[in-house]
N, C-alpha and C positions, 0 to 999 in steps of 0.2 A: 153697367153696374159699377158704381165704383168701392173699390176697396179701402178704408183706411184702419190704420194701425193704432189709432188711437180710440179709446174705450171699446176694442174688441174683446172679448174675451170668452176663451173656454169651457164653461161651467160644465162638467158633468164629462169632459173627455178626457180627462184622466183619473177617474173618479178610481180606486183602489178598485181590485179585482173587476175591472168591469173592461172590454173591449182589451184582452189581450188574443184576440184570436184574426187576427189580418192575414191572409193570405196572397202574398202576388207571384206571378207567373208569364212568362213570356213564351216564345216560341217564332223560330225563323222556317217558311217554307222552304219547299226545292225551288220555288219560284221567287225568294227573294223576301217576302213579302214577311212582314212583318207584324205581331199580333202581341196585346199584354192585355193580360186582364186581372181582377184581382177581388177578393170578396171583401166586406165591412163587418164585422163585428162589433156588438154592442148590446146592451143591458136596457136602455132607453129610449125615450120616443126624442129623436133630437131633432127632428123639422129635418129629417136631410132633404138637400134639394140640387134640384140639378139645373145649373147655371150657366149662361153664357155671359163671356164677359171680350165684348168688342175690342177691334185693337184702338187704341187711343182711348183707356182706360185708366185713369189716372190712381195712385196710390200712393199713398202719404207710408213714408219709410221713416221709425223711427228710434233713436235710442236712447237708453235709460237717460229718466231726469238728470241723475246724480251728473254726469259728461256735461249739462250743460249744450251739449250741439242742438241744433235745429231738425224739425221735420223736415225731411225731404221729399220733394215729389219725383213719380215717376213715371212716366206715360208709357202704355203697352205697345210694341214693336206688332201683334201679331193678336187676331182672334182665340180664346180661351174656351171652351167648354169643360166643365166638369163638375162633383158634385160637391156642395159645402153643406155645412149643417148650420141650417138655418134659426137655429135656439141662440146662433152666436149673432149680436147688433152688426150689420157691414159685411158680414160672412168672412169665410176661410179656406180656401180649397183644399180639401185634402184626398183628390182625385182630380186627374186631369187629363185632355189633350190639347193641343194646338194647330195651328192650322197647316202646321210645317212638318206634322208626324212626330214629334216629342211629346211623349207621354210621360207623367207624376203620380206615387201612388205615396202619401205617408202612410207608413205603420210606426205602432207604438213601440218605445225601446225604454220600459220605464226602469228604472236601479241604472241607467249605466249613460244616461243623455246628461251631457253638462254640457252647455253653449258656449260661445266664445265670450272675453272680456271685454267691451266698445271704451277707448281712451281717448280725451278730450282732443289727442291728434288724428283720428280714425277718423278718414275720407266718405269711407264707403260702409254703409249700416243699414240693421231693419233687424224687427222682432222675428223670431218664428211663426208668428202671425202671418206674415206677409210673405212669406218665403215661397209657397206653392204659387202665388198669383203674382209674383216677380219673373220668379221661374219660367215657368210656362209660356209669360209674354210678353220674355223678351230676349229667348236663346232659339235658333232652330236644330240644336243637336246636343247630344250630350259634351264633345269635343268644348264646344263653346261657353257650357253652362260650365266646364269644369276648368277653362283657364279663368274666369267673373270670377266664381268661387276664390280664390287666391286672394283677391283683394277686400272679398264683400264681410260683414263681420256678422254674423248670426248669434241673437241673446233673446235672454227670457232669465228675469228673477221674479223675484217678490214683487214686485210693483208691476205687473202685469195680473191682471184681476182671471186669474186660467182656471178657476174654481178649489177644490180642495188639495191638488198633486200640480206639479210644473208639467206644461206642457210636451212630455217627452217625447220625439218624435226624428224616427229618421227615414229618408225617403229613397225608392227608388225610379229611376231614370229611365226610359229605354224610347230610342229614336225610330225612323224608317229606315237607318242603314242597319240596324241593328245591334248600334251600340248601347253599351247598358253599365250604368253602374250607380253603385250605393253609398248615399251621402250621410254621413254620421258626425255628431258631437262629441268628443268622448275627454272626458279630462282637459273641458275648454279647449280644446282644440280640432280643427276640421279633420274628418278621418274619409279618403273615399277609397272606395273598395271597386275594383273590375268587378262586373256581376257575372262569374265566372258559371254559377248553377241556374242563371235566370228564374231564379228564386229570392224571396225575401217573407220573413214571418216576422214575429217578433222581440224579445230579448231573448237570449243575450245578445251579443254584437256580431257582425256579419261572420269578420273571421273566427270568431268560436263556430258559427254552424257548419263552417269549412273544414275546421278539423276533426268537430262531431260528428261526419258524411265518412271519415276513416275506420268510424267504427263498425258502417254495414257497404263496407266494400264486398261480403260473402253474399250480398242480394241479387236474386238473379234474374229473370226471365223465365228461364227452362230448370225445373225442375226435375227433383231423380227418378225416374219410373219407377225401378223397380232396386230391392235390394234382398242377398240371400239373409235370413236371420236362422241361423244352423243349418235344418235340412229343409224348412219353408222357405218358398218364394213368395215376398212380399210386394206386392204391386201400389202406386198410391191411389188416394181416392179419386183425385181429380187432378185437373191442370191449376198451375198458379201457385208448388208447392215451393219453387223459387222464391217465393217473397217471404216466405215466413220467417218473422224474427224484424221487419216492417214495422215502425210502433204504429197503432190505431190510434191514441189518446189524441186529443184535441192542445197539449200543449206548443208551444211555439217552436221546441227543437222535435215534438215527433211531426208536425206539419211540416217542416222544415226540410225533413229524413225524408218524408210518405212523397211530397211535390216534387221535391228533386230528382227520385227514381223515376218513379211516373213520366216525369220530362224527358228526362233521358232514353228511357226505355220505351216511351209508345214513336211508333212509325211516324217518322217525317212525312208531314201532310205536305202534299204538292200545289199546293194554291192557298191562295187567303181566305178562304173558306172553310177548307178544311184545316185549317191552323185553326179557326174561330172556335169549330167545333171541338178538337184537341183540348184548347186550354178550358173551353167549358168542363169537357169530361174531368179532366184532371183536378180542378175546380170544385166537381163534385163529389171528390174523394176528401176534402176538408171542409165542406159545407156542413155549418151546426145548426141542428134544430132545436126549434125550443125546450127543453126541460134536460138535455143530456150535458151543457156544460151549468155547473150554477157553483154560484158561489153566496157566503152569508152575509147580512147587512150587519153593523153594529148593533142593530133592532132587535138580531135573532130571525127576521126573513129570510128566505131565502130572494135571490136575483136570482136571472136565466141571461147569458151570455149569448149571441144567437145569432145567425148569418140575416140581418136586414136588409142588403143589396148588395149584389153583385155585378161590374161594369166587365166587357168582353171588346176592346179597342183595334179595329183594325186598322193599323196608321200608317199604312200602304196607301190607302184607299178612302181613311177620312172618313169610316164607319162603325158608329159606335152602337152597342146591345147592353140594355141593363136590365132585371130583374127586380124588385122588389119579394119580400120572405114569400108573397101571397101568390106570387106570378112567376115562380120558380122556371112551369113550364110554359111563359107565355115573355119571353123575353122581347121589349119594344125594341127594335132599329130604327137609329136616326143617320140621316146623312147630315154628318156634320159638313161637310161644304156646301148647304144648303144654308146651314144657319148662321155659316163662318160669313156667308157673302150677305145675309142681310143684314149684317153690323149692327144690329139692336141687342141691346140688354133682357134678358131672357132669365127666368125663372120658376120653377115647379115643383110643388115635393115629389119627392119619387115616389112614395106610394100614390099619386094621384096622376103620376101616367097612366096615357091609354095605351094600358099593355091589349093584345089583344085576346077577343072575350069569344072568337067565332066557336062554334060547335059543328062538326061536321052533321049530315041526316043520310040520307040513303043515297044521294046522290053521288058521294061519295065513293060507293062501293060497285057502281056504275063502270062497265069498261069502258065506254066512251071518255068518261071524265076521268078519269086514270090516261088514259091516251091523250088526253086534251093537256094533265097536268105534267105529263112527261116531253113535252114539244119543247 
């Protein structure tokens, strides 16, 4: 698949009030092992699709007319999986892994992305366009993608055709050693953040959700049993009164608040399995359904904001799980080093995987086959 920078464009991904709801997440086992995963929000049917893009992958890197510089090409180091939205001409990744355990997730960062300025002396360039399928293949660590970054110049103005908003967008990183961190724009200038909560939502900027995380330092785990109020002994109702005061809302700092506890506080899974299943759980504590976030058109409609797919990466191991809204509970796994080694161009919407459709019958409930499936 190749990617080029020229007549790509964003229509409908930064559309006002639409896809501010991204969720990413990571999580290291007691085994080392490494997992991110992260939902998609969005308002529209955008063709996403899930892409392979071989290494020897060429992409035309380029920047604003006004510089006068030339396109450049760039050839991929490394096999790419991930998903783009396919409404865009050439595609875009804004999901990713590699073949080398480097995982990409953009989320939106819209009021506060300003990109860098490219100057008719600037060596090294490419739109935000290109930046995930640069990424991805042709660093194998975070370490590596963040000394590049130093020199590379990242831009997006008016003369990029990105639909009705600029393309705002900041990304997070996370490798198979388990490093992690978060790449921002902020005031034309490169901003990266250690991903110190293995979390990332969306506006405001990373270090504001760090200092908004000081606000429910009282969240707990264990909650109070019991308390005297005069001469009654008040007992509580249930377990889990530790979190209360947790925001529910589907905004970017209370997903931000709700993901970070949740990480921190559920049990270290001890294999990459049980990691998978973690960040799913966690996952599904900010998954939106349709009708609960909405926002208005200029029309007087209402939109629905809504969890479209969700990716679960295990980059230990080179195994990827994705979901579609419709296949919540029937998540497809791919062995990406299956598709990494056939070196072909590769392409699918995600809603038209073969998620799987079996239905259990009696046989099921059979002790034999309960013994059979426990071997």
């Amino acid at each position: 698949m190749i990617v080029r920078a020229v007549a790509i464009a964003l229509p409908l991904l930064t559309a006002a009030g639409a896809a501010l709801a991204c969720t990413a997440v990571d999580m290291i086992a007691a085994d080392k092992s490494v997992v991110a995963g992260r939902t998609m929000e969005w308002a529209y049917d955008m063709k996403w699709t899930l892409v392979s893009q071989p290494k020897g992958t060429t992409l035309s890197l380029i920047a604003p007319k006004s510089t006068g510089l030339p396109a450049k090409t760039a050839v991929t180091k490394y096999p790419v999986v991930g998903v783009s939205a396919g409404i865009i001409p050439g595609g875009a990744l804004l999901d990713g892994q590699n073949s080398e355990g480097l995982s990409m997730s953009a989320n939106f960062l819209p009021g506060f992305t300003q990109y860098q300025t490219v100057t008719p002396q600037d060596k090294e360039y490419q739109s935000v366009l290109t930046f995930g399928a640069w990424a991805l293949g042709n660093f194998t660590n975070v370490a590596e993608l963040r000394e590049a970054l130093k020199t590379m110049k990242v831009w997006a103005d008016d003369s990029l055709p990105t639909g009705p908003t600029p393309a705002t967008l900041h990304f997070v990183f996370v490798d198979r050693d388990g490093g992690g961190m978060v790449v921002e724009y902020v005031g034309g200038e490169l901003k990266i953040h250690d991903n110190i909560a293995g979390v990332l939502t969306n506006a405001p900027t990373y270090d504001w959700h760090i200092n908004n995380i000081r606000n429910y330092l009282s969240l707990s785990t264990i909650g109070v049993p019991q308390r005297d109020i005069g001469a009654v002994n008040l007992t509580q109702l249930g377990q889990g009164g530790g979190g209360i005061g947790m925001p529910g809302d589907y905004t970017p700092p209370s997903r931000f608040v709700r993901a970070t506890m949740l990480r921190k506080a559920a049990t270290q899974p001890k294999t990459a399995n049980e990691a998978v299943q973690t960040v799913a759980h966690i996952l599904n504590n900010v998954d939106v359904p349709v009708g609960v976030a909405q926002y208005r058109e200029p029309d007087g409609t209402l939109g629905n904001d809504y969890t479209q797919w969700i990716v679960v990466k295990d980059l230990t191991n080179n195994v990827l799980k994705i979901a579609d809204y419709n296949n919540r509970l029937n998540y497809l796994t791919i062995d990406l080093n299956a598709v990494f080694a056939d070196g072909k161009p590769m392409a699918k919407l995600v809603n038209d995987l073969p998620y799987p459709k079996a239905v259990a019958g009696p046989e099921a409930l059979r002790p034999e086959t309960n013994a059979a499936a426990s071997k």
